[in-house]
PDB file of N, CA, C and O in Angstrom:
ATOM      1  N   UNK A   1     134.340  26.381  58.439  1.00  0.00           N
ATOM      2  CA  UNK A   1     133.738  27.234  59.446  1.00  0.00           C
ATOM      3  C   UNK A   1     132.846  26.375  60.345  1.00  0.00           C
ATOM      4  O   UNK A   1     132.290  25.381  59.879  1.00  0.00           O
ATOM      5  N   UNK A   2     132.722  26.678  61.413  1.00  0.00           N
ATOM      6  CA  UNK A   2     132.374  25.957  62.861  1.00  0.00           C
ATOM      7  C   UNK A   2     130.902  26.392  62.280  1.00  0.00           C
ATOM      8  O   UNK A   2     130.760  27.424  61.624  1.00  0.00           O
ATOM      9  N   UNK A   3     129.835  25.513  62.584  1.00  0.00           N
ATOM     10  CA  UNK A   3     128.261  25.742  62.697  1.00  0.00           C
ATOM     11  C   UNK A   3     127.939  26.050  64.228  1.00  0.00           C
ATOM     12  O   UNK A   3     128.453  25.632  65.266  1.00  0.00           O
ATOM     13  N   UNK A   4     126.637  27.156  63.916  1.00  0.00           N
ATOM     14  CA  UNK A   4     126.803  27.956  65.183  1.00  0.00           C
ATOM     15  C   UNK A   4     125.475  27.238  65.917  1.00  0.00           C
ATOM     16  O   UNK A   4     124.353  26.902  65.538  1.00  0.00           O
ATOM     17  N   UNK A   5     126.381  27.177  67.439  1.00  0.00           N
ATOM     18  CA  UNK A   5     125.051  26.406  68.068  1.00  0.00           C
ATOM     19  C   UNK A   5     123.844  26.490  67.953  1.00  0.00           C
ATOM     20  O   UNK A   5     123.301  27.451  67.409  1.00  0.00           O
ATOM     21  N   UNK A   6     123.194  25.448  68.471  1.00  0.00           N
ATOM     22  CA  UNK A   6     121.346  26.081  68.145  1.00  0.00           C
ATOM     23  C   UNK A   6     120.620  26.471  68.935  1.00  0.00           C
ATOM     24  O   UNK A   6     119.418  26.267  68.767  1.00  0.00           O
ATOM     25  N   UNK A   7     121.246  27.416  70.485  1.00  0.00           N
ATOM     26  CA  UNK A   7     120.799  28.047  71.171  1.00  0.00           C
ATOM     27  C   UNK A   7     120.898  29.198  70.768  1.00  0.00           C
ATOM     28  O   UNK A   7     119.938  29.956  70.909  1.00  0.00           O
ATOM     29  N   UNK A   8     122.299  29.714  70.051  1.00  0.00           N
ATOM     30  CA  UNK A   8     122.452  30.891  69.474  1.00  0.00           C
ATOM     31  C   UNK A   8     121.572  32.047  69.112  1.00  0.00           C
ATOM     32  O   UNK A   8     121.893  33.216  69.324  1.00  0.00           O
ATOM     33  N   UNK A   9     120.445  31.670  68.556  1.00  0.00           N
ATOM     34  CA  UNK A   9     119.118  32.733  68.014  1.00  0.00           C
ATOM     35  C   UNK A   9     118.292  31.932  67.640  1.00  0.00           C
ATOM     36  O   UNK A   9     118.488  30.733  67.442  1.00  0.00           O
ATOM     37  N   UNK A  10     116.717  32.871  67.437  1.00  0.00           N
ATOM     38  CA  UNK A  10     115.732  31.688  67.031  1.00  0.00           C
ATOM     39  C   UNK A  10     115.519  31.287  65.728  1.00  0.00           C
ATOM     40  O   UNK A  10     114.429  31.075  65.196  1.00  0.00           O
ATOM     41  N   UNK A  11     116.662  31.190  65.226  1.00  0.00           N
ATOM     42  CA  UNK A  11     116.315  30.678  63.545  1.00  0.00           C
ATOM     43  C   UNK A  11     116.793  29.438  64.030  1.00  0.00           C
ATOM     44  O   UNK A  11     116.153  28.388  63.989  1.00  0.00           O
ATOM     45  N   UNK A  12     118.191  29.613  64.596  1.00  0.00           N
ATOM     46  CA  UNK A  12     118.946  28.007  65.398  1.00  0.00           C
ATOM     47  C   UNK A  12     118.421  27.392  66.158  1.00  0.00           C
ATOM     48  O   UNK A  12     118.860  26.290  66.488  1.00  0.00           O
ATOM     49  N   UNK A  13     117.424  27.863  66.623  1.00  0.00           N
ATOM     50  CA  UNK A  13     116.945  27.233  67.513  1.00  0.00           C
ATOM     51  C   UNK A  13     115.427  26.425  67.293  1.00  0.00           C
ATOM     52  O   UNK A  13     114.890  25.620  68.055  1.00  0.00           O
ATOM     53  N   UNK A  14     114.995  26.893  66.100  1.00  0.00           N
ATOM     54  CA  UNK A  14     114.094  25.670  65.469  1.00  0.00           C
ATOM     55  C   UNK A  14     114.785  24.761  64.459  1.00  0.00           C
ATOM     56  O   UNK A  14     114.180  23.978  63.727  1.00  0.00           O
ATOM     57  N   UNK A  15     116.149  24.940  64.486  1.00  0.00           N
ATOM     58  CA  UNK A  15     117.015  24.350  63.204  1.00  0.00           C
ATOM     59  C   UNK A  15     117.018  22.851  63.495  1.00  0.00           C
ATOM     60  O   UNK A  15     116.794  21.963  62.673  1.00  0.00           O
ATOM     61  N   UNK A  16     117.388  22.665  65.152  1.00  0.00           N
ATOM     62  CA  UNK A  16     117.411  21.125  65.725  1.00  0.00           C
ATOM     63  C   UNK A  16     116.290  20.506  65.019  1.00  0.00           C
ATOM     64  O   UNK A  16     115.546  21.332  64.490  1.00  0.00           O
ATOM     65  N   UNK A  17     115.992  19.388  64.877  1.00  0.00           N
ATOM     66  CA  UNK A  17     114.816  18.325  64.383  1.00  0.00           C
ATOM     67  C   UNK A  17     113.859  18.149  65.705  1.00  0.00           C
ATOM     68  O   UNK A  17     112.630  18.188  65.773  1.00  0.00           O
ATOM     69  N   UNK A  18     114.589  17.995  66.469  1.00  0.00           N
ATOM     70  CA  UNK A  18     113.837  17.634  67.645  1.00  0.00           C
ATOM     71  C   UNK A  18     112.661  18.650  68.432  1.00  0.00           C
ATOM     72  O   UNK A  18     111.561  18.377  68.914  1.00  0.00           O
ATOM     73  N   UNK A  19     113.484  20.039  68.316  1.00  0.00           N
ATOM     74  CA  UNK A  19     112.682  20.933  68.672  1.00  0.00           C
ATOM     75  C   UNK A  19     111.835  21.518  67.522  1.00  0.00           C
ATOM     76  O   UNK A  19     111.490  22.693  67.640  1.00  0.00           O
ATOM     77  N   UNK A  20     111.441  20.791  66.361  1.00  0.00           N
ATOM     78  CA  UNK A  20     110.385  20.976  64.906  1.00  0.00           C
ATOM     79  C   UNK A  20     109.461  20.192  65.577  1.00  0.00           C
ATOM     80  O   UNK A  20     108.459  20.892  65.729  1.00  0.00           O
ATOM     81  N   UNK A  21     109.281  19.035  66.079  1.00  0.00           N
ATOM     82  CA  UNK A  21     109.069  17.882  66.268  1.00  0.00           C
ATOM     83  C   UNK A  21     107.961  18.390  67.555  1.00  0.00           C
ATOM     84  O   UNK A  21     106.764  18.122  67.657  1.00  0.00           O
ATOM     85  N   UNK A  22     108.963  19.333  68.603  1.00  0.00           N
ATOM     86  CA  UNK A  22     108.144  19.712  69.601  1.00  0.00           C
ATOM     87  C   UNK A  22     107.168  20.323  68.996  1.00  0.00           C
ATOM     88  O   UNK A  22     106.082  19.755  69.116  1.00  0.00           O
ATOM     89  N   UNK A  23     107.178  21.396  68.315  1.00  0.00           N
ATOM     90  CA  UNK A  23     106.569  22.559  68.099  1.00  0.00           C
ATOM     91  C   UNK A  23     105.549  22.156  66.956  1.00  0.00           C
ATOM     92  O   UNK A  23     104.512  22.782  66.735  1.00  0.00           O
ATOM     93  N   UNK A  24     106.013  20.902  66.170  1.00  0.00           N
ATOM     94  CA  UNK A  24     104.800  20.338  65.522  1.00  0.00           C
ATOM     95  C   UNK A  24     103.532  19.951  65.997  1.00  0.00           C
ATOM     96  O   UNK A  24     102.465  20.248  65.459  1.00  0.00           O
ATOM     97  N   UNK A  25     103.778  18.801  67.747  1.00  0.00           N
ATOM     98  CA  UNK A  25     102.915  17.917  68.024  1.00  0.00           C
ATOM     99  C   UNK A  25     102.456  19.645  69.422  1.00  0.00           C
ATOM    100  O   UNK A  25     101.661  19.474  70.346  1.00  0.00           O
ATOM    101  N   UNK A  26     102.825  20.368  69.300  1.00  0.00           N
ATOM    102  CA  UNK A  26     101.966  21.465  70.298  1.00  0.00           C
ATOM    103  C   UNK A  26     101.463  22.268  68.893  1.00  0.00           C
ATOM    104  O   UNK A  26     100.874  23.260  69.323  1.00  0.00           O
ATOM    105  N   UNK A  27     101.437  22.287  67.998  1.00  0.00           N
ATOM    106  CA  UNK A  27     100.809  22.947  66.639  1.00  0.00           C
ATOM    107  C   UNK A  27      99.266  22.476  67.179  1.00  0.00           C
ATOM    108  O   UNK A  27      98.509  23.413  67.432  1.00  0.00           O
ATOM    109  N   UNK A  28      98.785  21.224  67.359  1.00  0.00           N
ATOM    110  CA  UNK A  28      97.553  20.637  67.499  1.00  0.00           C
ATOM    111  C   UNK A  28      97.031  21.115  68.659  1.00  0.00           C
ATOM    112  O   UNK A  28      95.837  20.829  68.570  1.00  0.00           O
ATOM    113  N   UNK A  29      97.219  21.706  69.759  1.00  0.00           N
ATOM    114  CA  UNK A  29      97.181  22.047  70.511  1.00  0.00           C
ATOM    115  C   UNK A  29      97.931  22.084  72.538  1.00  0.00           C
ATOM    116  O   UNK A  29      99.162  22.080  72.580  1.00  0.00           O
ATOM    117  N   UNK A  30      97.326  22.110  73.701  1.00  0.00           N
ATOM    118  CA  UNK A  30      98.094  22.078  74.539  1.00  0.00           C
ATOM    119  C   UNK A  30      98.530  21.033  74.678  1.00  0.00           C
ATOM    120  O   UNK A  30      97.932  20.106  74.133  1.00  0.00           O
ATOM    121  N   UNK A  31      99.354  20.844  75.208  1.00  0.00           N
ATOM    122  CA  UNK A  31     100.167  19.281  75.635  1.00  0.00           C
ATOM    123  C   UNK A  31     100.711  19.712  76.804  1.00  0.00           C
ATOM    124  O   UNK A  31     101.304  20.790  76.836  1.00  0.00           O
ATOM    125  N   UNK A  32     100.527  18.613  78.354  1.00  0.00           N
ATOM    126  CA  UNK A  32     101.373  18.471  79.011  1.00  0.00           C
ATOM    127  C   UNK A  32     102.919  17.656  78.669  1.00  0.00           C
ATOM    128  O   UNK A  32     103.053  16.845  77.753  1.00  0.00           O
ATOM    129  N   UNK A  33     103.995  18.064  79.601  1.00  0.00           N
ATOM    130  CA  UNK A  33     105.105  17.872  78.995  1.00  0.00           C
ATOM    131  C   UNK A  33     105.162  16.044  79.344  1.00  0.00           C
ATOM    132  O   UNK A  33     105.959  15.365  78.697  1.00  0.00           O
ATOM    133  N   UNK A  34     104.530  15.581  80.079  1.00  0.00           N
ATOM    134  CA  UNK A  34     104.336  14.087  79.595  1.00  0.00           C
ATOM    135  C   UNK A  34     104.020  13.864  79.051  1.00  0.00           C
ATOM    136  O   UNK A  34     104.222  12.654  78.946  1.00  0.00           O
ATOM    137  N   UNK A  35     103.306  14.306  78.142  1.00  0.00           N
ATOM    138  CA  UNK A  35     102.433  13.665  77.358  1.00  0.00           C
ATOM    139  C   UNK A  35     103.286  13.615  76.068  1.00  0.00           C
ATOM    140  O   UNK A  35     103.344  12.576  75.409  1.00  0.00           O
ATOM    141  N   UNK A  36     104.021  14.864  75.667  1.00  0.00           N
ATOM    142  CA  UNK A  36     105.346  15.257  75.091  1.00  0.00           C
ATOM    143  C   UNK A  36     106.530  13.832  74.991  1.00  0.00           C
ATOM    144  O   UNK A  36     106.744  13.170  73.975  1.00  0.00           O
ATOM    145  N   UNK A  37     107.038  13.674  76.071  1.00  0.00           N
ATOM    146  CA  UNK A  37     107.804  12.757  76.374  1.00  0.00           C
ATOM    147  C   UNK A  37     107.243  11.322  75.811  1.00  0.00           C
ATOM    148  O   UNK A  37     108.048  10.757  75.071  1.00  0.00           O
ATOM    149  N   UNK A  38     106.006  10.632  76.030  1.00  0.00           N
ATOM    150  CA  UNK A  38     105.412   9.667  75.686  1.00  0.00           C
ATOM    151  C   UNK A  38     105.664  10.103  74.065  1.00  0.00           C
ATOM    152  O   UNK A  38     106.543   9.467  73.484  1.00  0.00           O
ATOM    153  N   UNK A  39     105.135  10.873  73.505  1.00  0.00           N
ATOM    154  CA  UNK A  39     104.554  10.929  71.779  1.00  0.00           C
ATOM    155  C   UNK A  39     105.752  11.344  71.237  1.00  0.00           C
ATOM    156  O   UNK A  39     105.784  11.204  70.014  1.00  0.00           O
ATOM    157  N   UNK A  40     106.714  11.792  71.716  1.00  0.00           N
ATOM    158  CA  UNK A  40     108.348  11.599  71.281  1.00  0.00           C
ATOM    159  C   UNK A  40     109.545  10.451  71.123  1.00  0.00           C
ATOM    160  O   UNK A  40     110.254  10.062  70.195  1.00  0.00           O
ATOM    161  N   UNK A  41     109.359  10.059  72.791  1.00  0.00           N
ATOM    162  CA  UNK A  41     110.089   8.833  72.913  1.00  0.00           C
ATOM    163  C   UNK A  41     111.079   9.347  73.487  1.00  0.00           C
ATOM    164  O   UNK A  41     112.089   8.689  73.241  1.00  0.00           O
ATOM    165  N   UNK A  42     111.366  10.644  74.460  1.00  0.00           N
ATOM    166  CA  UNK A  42     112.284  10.940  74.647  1.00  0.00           C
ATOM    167  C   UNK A  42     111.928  11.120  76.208  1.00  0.00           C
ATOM    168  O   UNK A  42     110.783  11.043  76.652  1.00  0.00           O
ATOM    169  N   UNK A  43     113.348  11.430  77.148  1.00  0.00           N
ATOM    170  CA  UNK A  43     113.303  11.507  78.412  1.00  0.00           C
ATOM    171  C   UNK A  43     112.543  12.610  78.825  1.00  0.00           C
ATOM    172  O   UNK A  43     112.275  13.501  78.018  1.00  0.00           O
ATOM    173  N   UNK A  44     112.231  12.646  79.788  1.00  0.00           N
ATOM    174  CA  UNK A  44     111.872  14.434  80.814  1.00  0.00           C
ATOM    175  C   UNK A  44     112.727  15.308  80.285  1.00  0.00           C
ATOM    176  O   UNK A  44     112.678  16.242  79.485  1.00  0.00           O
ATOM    177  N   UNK A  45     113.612  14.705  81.010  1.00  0.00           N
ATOM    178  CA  UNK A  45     114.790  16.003  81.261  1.00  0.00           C
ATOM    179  C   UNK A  45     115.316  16.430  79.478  1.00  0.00           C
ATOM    180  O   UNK A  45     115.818  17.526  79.228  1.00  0.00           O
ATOM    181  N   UNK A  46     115.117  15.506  78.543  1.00  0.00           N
ATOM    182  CA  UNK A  46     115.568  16.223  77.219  1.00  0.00           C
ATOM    183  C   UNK A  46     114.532  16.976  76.479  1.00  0.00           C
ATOM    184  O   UNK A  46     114.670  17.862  75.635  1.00  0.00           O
ATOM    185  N   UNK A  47     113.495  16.453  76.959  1.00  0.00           N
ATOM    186  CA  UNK A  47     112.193  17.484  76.386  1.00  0.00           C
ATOM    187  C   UNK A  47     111.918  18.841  77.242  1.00  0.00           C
ATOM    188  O   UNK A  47     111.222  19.751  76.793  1.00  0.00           O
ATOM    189  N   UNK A  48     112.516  18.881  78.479  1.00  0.00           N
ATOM    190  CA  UNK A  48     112.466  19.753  79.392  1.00  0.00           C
ATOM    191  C   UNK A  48     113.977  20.869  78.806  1.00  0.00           C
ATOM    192  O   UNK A  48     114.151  22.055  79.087  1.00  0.00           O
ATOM    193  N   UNK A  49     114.467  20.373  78.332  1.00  0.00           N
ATOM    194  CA  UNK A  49     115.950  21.286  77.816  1.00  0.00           C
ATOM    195  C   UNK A  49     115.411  21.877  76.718  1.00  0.00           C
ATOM    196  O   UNK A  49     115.364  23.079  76.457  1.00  0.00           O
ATOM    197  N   UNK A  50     114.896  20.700  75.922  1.00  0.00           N
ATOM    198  CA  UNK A  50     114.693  21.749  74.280  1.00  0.00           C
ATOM    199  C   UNK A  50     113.307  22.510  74.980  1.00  0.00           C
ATOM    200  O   UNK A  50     114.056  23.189  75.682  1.00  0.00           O
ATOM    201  N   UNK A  51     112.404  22.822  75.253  1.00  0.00           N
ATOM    202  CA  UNK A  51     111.448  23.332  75.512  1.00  0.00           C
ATOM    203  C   UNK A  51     112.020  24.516  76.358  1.00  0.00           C
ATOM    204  O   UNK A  51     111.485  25.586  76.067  1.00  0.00           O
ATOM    205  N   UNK A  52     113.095  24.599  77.454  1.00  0.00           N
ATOM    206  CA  UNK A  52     113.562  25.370  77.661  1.00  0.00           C
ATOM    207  C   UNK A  52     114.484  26.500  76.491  1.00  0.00           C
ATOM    208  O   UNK A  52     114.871  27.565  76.973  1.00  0.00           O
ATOM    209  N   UNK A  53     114.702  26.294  75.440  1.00  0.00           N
ATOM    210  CA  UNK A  53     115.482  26.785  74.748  1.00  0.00           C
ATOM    211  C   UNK A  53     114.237  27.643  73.787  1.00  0.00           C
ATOM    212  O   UNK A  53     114.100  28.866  73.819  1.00  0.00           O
ATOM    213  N   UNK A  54     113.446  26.757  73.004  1.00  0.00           N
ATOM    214  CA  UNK A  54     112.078  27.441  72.318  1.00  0.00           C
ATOM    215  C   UNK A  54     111.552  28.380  73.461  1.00  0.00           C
ATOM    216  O   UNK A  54     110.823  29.301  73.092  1.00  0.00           O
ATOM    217  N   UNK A  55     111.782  28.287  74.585  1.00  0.00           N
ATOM    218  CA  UNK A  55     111.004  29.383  74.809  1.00  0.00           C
ATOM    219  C   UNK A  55     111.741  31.207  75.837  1.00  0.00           C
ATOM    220  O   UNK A  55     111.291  32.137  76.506  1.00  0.00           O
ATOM    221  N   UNK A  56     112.947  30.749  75.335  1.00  0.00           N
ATOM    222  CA  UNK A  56     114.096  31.574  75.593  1.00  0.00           C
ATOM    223  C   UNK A  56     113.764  32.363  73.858  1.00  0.00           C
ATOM    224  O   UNK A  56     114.094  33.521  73.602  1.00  0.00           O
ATOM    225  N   UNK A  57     113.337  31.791  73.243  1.00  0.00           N
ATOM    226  CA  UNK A  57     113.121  32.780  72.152  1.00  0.00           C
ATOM    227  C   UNK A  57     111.489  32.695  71.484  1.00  0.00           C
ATOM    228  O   UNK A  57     111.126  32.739  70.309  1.00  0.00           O
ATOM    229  N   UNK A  58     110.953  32.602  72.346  1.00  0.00           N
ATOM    230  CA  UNK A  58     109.573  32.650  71.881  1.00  0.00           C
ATOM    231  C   UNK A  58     108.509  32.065  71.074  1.00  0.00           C
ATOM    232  O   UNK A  58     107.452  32.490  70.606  1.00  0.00           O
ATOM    233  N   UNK A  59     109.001  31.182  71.065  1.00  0.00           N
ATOM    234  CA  UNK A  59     108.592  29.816  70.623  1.00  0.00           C
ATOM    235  C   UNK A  59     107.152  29.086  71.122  1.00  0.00           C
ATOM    236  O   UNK A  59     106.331  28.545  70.381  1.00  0.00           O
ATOM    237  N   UNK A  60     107.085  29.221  72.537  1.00  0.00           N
ATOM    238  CA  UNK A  60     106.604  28.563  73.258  1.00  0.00           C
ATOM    239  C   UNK A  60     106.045  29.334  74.683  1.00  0.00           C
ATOM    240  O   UNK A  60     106.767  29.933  75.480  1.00  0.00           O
ATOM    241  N   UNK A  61     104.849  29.190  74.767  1.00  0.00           N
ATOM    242  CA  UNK A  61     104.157  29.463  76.621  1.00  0.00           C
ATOM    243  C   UNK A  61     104.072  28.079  77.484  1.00  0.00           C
ATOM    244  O   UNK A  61     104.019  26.998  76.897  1.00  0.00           O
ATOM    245  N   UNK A  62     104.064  28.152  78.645  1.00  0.00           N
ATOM    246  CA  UNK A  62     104.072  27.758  79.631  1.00  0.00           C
ATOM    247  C   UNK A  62     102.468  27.577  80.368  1.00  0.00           C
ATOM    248  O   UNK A  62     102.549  27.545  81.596  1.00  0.00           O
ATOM    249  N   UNK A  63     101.635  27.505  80.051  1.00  0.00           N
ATOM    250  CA  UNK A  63     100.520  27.622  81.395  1.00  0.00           C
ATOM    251  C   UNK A  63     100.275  26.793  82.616  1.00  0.00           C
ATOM    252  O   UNK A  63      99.471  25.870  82.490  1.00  0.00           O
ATOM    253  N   UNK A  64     100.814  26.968  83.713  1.00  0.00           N
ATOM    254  CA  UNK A  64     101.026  25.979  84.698  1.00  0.00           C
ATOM    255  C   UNK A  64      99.707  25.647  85.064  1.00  0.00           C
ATOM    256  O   UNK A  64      99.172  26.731  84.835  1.00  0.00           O
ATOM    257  N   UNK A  65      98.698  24.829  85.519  1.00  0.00           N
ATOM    258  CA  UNK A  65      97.031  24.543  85.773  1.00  0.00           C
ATOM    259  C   UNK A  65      97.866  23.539  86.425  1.00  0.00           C
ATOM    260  O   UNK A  65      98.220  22.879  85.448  1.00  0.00           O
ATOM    261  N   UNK A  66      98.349  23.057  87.329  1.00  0.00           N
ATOM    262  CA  UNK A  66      98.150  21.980  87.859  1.00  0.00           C
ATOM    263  C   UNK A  66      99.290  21.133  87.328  1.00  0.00           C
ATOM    264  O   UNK A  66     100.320  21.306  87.981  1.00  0.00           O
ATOM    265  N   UNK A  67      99.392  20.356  86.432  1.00  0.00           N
ATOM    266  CA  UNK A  67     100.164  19.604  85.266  1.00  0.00           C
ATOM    267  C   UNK A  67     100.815  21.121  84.686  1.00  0.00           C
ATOM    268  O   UNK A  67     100.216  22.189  84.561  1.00  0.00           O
ATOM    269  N   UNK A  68     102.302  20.791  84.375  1.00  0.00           N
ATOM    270  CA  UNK A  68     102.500  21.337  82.953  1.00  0.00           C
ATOM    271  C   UNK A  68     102.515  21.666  81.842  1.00  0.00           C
ATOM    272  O   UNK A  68     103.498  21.270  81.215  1.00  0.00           O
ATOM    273  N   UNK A  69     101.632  22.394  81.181  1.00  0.00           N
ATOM    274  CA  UNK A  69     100.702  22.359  79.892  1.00  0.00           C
ATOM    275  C   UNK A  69     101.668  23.107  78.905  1.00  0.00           C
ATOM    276  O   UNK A  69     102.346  24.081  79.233  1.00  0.00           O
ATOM    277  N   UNK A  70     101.656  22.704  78.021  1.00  0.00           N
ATOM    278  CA  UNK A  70     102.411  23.612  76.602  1.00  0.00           C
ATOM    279  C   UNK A  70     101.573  23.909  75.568  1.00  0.00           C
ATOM    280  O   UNK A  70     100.536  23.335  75.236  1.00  0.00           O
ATOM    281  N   UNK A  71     102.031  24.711  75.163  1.00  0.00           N
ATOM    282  CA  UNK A  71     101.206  25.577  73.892  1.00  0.00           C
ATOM    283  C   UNK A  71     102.214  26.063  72.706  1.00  0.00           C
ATOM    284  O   UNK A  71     103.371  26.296  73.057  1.00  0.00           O
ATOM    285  N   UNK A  72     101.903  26.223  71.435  1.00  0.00           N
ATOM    286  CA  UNK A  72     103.072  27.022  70.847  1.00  0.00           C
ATOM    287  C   UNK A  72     102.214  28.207  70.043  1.00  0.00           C
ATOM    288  O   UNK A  72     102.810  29.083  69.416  1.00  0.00           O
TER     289      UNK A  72
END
């Protein structure tokens, strides 16, 4: 049987490692999404996808101030 993507729902969608990883280092508090990218090691645009997905299921706020700030 095929494993079901991990956009699918939000159990799949903290299933990725990567998006644990997000939601760990915003556990401590806000983070802009550079700052994200630096303490990951990963591009914009892939921290900008999984962050888009956590917060298609509620995972995650947005507070725009200027910079892009994250929260979980």
């Amino acid at each position: 049987m095929a494993r079901a993507a991990t956009t699918t729902d939000a159990f799949n969608a903290v299933a990725e490692p990567r998006r644990r990883e997000i939601l760990d280092a915003l556990a401590g508090g806000e983070l802009a999404v550079g700052d994200l990218t630096e303490l990951l090691g990963l591009a914009q645009p892939q921290v900008s996808k999984h962050l888009r997905v956590l917060r298609r299921w509620g995972w995650w706020t947005c507070a725009t101030t200027g910079a892009a700030a994250c929260t979980a």
